[in-house]
C-alpha positions in Angstrom: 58.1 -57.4 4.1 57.0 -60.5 5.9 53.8 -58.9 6.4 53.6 -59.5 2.6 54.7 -62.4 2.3 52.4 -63.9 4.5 49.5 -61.9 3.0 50.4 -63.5 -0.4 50.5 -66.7 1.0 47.2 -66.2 2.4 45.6 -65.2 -0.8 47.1 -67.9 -2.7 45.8 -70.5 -0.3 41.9 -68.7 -1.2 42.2 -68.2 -4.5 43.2 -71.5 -5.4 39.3 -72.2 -5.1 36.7 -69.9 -6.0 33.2 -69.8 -4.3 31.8 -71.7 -7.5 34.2 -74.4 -7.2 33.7 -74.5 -3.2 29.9 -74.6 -3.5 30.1 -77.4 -6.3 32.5 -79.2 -4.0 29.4 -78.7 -1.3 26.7 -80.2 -3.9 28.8 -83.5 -4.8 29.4 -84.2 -1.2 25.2 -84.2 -1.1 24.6 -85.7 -4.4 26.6 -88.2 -6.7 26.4 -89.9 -10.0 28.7 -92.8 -10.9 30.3 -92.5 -14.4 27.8 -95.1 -15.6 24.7 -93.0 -14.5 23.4 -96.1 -13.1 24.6 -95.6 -8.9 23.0 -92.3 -7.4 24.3 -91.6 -3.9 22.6 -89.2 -1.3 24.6 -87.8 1.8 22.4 -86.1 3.8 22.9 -87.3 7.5 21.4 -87.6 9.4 18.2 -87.1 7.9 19.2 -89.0 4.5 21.8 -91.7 3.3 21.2 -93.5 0.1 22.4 -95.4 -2.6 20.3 -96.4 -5.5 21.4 -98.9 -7.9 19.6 -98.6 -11.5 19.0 -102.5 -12.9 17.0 -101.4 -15.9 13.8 -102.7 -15.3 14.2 -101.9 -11.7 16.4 -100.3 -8.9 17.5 -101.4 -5.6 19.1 -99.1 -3.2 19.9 -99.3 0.7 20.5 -96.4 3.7 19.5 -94.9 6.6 16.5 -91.7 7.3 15.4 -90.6 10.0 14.6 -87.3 12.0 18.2 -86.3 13.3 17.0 -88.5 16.5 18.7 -91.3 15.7 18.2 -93.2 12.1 16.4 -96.1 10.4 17.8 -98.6 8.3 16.4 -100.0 5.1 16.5 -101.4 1.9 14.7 -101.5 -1.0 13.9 -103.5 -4.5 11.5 -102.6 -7.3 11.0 -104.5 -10.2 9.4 -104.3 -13.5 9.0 -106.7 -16.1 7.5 -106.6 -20.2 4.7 -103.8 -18.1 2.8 -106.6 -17.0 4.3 -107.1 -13.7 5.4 -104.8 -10.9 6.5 -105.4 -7.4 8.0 -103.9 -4.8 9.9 -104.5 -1.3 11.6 -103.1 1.4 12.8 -103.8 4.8 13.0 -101.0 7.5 14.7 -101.5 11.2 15.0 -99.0 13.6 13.5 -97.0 16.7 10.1 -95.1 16.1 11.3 -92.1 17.4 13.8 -91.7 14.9 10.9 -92.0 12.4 9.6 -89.0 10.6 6.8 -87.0 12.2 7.5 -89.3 15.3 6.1 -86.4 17.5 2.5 -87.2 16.1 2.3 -90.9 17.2 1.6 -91.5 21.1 4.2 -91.1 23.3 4.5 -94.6 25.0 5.3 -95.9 21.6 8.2 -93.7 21.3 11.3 -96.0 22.7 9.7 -98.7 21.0 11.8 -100.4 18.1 10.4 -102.4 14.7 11.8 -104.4 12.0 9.2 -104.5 9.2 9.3 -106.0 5.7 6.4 -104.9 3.4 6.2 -106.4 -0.4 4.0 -105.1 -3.4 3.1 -107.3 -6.3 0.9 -106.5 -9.0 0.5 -108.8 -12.6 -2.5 -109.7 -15.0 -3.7 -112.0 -12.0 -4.3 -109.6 -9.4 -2.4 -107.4 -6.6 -1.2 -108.9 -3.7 0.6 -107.2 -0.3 2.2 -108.2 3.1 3.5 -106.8 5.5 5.4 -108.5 8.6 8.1 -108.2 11.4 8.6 -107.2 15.1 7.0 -104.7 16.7 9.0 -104.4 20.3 10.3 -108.0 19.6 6.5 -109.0 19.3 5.6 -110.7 16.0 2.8 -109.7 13.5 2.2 -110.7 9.8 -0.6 -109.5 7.6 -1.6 -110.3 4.3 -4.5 -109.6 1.5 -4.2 -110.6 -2.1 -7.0 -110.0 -4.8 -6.9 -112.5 -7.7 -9.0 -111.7 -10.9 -10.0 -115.9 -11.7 -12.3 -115.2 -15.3 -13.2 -112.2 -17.0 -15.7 -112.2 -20.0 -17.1 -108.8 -22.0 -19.8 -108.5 -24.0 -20.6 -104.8 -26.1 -22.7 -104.0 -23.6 -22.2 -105.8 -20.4 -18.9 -107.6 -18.7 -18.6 -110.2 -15.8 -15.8 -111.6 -13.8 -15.1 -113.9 -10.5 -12.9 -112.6 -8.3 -11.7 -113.7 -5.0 -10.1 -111.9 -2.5 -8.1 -113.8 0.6 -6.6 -112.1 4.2 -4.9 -113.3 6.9 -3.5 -111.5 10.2 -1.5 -112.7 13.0 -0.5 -110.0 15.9 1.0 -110.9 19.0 -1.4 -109.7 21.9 1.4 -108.0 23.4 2.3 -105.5 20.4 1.2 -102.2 21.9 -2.9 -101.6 21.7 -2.0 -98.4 19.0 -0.7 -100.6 16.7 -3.6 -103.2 17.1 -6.3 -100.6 16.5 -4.6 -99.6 13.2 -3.9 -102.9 12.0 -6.6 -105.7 10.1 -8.3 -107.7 12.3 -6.5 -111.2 13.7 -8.1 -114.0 11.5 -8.6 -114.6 8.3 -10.9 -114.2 5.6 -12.0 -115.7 1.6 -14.6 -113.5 -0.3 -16.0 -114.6 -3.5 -17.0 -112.1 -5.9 -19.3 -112.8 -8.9 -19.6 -108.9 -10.6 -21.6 -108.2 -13.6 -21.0 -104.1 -14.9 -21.8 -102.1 -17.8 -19.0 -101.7 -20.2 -19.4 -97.7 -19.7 -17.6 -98.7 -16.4 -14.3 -99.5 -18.6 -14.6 -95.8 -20.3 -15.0 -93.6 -17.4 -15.8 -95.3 -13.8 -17.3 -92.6 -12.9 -20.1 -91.6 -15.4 -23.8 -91.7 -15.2 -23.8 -94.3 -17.5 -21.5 -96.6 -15.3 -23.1 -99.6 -12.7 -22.6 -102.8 -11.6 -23.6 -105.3 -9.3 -21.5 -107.4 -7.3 -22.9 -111.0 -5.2 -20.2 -112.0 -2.3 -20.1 -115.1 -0.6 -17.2 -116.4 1.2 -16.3 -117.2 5.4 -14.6 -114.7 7.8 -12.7 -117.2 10.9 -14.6 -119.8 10.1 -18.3 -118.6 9.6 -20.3 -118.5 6.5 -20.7 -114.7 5.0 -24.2 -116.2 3.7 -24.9 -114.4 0.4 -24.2 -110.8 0.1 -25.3 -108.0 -2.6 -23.4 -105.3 -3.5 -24.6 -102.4 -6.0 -22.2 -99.6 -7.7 -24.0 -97.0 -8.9 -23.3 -93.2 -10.1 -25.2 -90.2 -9.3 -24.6 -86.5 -10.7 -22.3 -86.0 -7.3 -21.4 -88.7 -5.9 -20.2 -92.6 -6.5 -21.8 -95.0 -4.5 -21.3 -98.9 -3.2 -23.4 -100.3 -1.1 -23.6 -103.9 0.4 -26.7 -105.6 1.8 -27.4 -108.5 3.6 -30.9 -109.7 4.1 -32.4 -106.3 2.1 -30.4 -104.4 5.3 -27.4 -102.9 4.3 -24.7 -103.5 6.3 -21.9 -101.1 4.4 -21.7 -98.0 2.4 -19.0 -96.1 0.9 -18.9 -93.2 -1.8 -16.6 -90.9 -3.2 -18.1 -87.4 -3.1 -17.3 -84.3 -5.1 -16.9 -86.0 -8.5 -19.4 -83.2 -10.3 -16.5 -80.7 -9.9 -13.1 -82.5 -9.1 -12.1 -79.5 -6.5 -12.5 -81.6 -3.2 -13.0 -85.4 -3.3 -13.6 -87.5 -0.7 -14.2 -90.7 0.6 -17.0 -91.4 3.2 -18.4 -94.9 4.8 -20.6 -96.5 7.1 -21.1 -99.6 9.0 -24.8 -100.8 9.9 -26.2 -98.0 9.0 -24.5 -96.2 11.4 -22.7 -93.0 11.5 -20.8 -91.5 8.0 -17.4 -91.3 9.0 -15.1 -89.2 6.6 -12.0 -91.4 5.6 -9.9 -89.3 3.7 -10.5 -85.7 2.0 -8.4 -84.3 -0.2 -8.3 -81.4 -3.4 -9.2 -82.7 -6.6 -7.8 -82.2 -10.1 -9.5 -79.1 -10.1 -8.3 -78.2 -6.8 -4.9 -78.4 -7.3 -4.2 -75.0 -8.7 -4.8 -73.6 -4.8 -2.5 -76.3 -3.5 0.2 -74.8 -6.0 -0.3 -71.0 -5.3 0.1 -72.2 -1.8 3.5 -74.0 -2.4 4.6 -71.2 -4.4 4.0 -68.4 -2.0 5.7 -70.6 1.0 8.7 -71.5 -1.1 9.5 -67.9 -2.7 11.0 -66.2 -0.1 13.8 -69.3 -0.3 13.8 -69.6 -4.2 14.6 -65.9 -4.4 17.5 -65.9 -1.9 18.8 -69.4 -3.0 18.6 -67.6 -6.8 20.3 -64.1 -5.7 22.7 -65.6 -4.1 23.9 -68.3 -6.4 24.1 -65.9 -9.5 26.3 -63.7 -7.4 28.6 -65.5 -5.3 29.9 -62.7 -3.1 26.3 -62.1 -2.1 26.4 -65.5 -0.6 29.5 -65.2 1.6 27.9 -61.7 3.1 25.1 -63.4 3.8 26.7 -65.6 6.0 29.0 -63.3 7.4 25.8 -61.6 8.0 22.8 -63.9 8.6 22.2 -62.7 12.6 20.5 -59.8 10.0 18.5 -62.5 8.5 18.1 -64.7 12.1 16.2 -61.2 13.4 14.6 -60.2 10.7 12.7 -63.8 10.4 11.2 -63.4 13.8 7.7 -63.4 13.9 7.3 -64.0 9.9 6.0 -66.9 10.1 8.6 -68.1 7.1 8.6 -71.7 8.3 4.8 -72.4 8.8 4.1 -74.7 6.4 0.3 -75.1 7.1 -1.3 -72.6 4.3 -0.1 -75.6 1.9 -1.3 -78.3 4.0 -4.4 -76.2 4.2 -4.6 -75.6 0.4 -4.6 -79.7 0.0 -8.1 -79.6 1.9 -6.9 -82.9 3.6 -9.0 -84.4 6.3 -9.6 -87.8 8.3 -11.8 -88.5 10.9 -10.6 -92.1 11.1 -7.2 -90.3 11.3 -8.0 -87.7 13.4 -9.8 -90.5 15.9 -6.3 -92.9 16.1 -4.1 -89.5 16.7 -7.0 -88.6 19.7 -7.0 -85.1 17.9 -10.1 -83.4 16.9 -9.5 -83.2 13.5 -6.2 -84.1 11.4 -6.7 -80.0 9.9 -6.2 -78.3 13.7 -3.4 -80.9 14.6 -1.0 -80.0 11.6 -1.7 -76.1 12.1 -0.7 -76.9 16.1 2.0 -78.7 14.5 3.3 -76.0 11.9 2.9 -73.6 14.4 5.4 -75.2 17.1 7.5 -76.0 14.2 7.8 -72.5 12.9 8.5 -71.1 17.0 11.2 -73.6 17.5 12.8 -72.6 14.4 12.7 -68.8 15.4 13.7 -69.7 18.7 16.9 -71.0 17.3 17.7 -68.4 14.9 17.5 -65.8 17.7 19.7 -67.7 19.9 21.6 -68.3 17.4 22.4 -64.6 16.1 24.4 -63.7 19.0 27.1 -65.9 18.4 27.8 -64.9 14.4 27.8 -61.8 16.0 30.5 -62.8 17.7 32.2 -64.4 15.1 32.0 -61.7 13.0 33.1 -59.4 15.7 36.1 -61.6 16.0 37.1 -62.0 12.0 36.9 -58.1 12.4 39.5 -57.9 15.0 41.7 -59.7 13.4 41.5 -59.3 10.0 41.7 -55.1 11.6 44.8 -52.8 12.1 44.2 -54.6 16.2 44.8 -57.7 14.7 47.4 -57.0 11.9 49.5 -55.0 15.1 49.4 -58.3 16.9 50.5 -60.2 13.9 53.6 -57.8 13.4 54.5 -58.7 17.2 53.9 -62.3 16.5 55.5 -62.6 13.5 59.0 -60.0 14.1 60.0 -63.1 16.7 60.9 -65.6 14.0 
């Protein structure tokens, strides 16, 4: 009889919460609405902790991310106002280890610690950004604005004078990285007197589009001297180019506009080498990018889906998951590179600031290492639910009900 009763008593204490309510419980401890539906609330430390405040033509929010290596604080501020103004802010203080992807930057910048603040501003006038702090205690501030001054349009030509200002201050004792990835110290003014066709307006990057730019203006102090730059679109490619003297002294196109599947930008300096900015899948190449997502993601969408339509399945498959822990090995279920891949991304200007050979090679290395830790841990880690289970088995056995009965006849 007082086996029973304390059976009961046990089965009352688990069915006073199902698995629905227990997993819902789970969810609101992540994720949280206020009853206004204006404060969202994201707990998911240490990689996540958030609150964002709607203000209606804006938000604000404030937290801590990071890579479970200690976290970084920020905050940020968005507004938006009648569509024809938007900016942006937010402050971020922490250790660059903690960040993200730390493993990728160089080691000896590791232990270092920033506190950055970076604002966004866009209007009818122009865009403007900035982005200061301390890097190691070291101060830096950089800033660029473009300000459209007069605009006129005509039906088949417009013009317009824009100018567009820089400044950057860097202490010389921020770490050399940093410097090579940041503007140059000085300043700068350029002057811009464009004249385009108004096929420019429709579609940027038809045949029909081209327009010609003259710059003048002074970099730290010395005259730019007059400078023509010419826009111009060809079957495959957009081009701008900027002369000086009939010698060109820059070029820079977007490639791959004939078929949208891979774009990319390319440029060169003095008629020097073409370096390969950025690559990346087009409009038309996104379809392989999703396919690619898909197939990663499926194995986790189908057991996150059997599991959740049938509760029971989900406590088995904790009770069980050393099955799951083995069974992962060498399945490569956490490689994440065929997606990367699928975006076609590339940098050589990347690529040359990691010291990797190209950005493509470095995130399979990446992935790769990634997906061994992870397999690594679930192995080590199947041992011990074996043990747990082994234990719950014992217990819950007639071995564990006979020790109960002795336990429990003393009282």
């Amino acid at each position: 009889m007082k086996l029973i009763a304390a059976s009961a008593t046990l089965l009352a204490a688990i069915n006073a919460q199902s698995i629905e309510v227990l997993v819902q419980e789970l969810v609101n401890k992540v994720y949280q609405v206020s009853n206004d539906g204006l404060t969202h609330t994201i707990n998911a430390a240490p990689y996540l902790q958030a609150t964002y405040t709607c203000l209606g033509e804006g938000f604000e929010s404030k937290g801590t991310f990071g890579n479970g290596n200690g976290a970084i604080s920020f905050t940020e501020k968005a507004n938006w106002i009648n569509q024809d103004h938007f900016s942006y802010a937010t402050a971020m203080k922490g250790q660059i280890k903690s960040l993200p992807l730390a493993e990728m930057l160089p080691a000896d910048v590791h232990e270092e610690t920033f506190d950055s603040l970076m604002e966004f501003n866009v209007d009818v006038n122009g865009v403007s950004v900035s982005d200061s702090g301390t890097s190691n205690g070291f101060p830096y501030n950089q800033e660029a604005q473009i300000t459209l001054n007069e605009i006129n349009m005509a039906r088949k030509k417009m013009s317009a004078e824009i100018e567009f200002t820089r400044t950057s201050h860097m202490s010389s004792s921020i770490n050399p990285f940093w410097r090579s990835i940041a503007m140059a110290t000085g300043s700068t003014t350029v002057n811009i007197q464009a004249n385009a066709k108004t096929a420019c307006t429709e579609n940027p990057l038809s045949t029909g589009c081209s327009a010609k730019l003259v710059i003048t203006g002074e970099n730290n102090g010395e005259d730019l001297g007059k400078n023509v730059a010419k826009y111009s679109v060809l079957p495959k490619k957009a081009q701008f180019a900027v002369t000086k003297n009939k010698n060109e002294i820059f070029w820079m196109a977007v490639t791959g506009i004939d078929t949208l599947e891979v774009l990319a930008l390319k440029y060169k300096v003095n008629g020097g080498k073409t370096v390969l900015a950025i690559q990346f899948a087009g409009p038309s190449g996104m379809e392989a990018v999703a396919v690619a997502a898909q197939e990663f993601i499926q194995p986790y969408a189908a057991f996150v889906s059997a599991c959740m339509n049938n509760p029971e399945d989900l406590i088995l498959a904790a009770v069980y998951s050393d099955f799951m822990f083995i069974a992962a090995q060498d399945k490569n279920l956490f490689n994440v590179y065929p997606v990367i891949k699928a975006t076609q991304f590339e940098s050589e200007s990347l690529a040359s600031v990691l010291g990797v050979s190209s950005v493509q090679s470095a995130a399979r290395s990446m992935c790769a290492a990634v997906n061994t830790q992870i397999e690594a841990y679930l192995e080590m880690a199947a041992p011990a639910v074996v043990e747990a289970r082994t234990y719950v088995h014992d217990v819950t056995g007639p071995s564990g009900e006979a020790k109960f009965d002795a336990w429990f006849a003393q009282f």
